[in-house]
N, C-alpha and C positions, 0 to 999 in steps of 0.2 A: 504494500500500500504506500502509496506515495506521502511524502511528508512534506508542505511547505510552513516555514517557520517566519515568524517576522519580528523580529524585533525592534522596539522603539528606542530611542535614546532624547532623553530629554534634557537641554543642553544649556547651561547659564553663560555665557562669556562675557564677564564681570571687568575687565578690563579692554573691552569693544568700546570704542567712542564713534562709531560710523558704520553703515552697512559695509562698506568696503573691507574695512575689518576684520569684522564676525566674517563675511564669504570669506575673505583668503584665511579665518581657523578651520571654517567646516568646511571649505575646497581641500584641505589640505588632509582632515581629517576622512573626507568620503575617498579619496585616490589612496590613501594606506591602507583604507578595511578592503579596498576593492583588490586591491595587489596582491595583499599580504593572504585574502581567504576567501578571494574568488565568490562574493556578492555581491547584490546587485542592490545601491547605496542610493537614496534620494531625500532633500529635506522637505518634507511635509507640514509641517504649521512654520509659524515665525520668519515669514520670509521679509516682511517688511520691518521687522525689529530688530536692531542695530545690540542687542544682548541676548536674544533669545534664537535656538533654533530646537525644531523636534528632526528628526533624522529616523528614516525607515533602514531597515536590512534587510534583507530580504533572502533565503536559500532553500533550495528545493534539494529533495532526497529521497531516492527509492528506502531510506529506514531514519526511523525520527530520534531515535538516541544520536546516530551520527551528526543529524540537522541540529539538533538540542547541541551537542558539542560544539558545533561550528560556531551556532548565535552565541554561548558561555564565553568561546574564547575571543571575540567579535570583541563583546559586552570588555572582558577583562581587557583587553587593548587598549580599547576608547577609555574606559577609564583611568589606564594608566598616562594614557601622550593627555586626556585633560584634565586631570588629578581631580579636582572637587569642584570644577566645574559641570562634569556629572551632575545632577539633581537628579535624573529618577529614570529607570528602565523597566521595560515591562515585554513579555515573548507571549506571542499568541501563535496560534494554529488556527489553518484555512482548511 
């Protein structure tokens, strides 16, 4: 059975003073999740806010523990290149 996983990533960037900014953190941050583990990365809310972004992931999988692995170590990435600029993650199933 097929597994699609999707993980959010809810994103503060407390030291953004301009959209310019914030893009080139989460430009930077969507081309390393997409390199480093092969997903498929786009930001979904807070495109007009110059501190906030939400950010989808997205991985498909013929088995869902491997998909689950994939988003966990997605998940532990991103929070480690934005330490606690992280605010809140959450993985759902389609």
């Amino acid at each position: 059975m097929p597994a699609i996983g999707v993980l959010t990533l809810d994103i503060h960037v407390e030291h953004s003073h301009s959209l310019k900014e914030k893009r080139h953190v989460v430009k930077s941050l969507k081309d390393r999740l997409r390199e480093r583990f092969n997903v498929a990365v786009a930001e979904i809310d807070g495109l007009d806010s110059w501190q906030h972004a939400v950010l989808a992931a997205v991985t498909v999988s013929n088995d869902r523990v491997h998909a689950e692995q994939v988003l966990r170590a997605v998940e532990a990435h991103a929070a480690s290149m934005l330490g606690g600029a992280l605010s809140s993650t959450g993985i759902e199933w389609v």
